[in-house]
N, C-alpha and C positions, 0 to 999 in steps of 0.2 A: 406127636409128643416125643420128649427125647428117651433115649437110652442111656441110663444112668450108673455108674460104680461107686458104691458104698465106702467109703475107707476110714476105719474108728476102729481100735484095742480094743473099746465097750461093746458086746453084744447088744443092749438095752438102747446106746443108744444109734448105732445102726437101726434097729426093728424100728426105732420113733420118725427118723430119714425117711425109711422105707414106707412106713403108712403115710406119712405128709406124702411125699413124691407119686405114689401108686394113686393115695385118695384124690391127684390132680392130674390124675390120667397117663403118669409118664411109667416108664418099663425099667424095674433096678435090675438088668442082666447079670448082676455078679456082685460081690462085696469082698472085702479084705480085712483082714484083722492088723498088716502091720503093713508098711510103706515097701519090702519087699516083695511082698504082695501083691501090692497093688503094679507097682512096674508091671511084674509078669502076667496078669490078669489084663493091664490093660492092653500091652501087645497081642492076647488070646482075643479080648473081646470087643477093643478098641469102640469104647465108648464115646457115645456124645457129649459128656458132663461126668467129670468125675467131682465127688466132696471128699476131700482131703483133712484128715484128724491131723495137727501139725506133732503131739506130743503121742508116740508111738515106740515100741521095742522094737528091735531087729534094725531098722532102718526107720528116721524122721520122717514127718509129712515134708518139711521143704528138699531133702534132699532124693524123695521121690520126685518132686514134684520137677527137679533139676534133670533125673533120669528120664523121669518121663517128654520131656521135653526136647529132649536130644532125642528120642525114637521119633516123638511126633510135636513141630515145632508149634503146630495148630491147636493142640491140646486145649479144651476148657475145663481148666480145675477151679474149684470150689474151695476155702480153705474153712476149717471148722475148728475154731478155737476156744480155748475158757479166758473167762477176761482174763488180763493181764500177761499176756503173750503179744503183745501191741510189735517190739523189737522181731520175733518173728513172722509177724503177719506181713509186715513190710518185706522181710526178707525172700517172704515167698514171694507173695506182689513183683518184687524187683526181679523173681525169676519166672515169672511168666502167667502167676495163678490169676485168674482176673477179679476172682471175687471171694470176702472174708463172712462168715457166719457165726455167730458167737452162740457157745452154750448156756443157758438151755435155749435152744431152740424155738423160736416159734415161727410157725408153718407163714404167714406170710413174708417175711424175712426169709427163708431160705429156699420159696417158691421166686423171690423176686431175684434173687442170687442166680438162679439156676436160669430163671429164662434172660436176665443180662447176660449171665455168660455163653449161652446158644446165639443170640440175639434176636430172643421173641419179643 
């Protein structure tokens, strides 16, 4: 199963990722609360799968997603949006995320996100 990175401003809704993800067997090795964050976490733990919050402080989910991608071109990010962020779901897309998950969540949607972007 993969190694997963958490990335949400929400605490509640990290913990909700986290139980979907864990209760399907995969490993969330780390999480992040804002898009700088996640950069430097995922060069620490270089994950298999990251989920990416797009609307975040400190730094965006897409222009993490743009850093992150210059460290590692192979990167599979996850994007996690509330509807109506359509304009940057694409924007991340166009930089590299492979797959969009919309809130609220539900586990088979973001198990199915997750094993397209590994390619299970």
């Amino acid at each position: 199963m993969a190694k997963i990175m958490i990335v949400d401003d929400a605490a509640f809704l990290r913990a909700m990722l986290k139980d979907i993800l864990v209760g399907a067997g995969h490993e969330v090795v780390t999480e992040a609360g804002n898009g700088q964050e996640a950069v430097e976490r995922y060069m620490a733990f270089k994950p298999d799968v990251v989920t990416m919050d797009i609307t975040m402080p400190i730094m965006e989910g897409v222009e993490a997603v743009k850093q992150i991608r210059k460290f590692d071109p192979k990167a599979n990010i996850v994007m996690c949006s509330a509807v109506g962020q359509r304009n940057l779901i694409i924007e991340a897309i166009q930089n590299g995320a492979k797959d969009f998950i919309t809130k609220p969540f539900h586990s088979t949607r973001v198990l199915e996100a997750v094993h397209r972007a590994i390619g299970m």
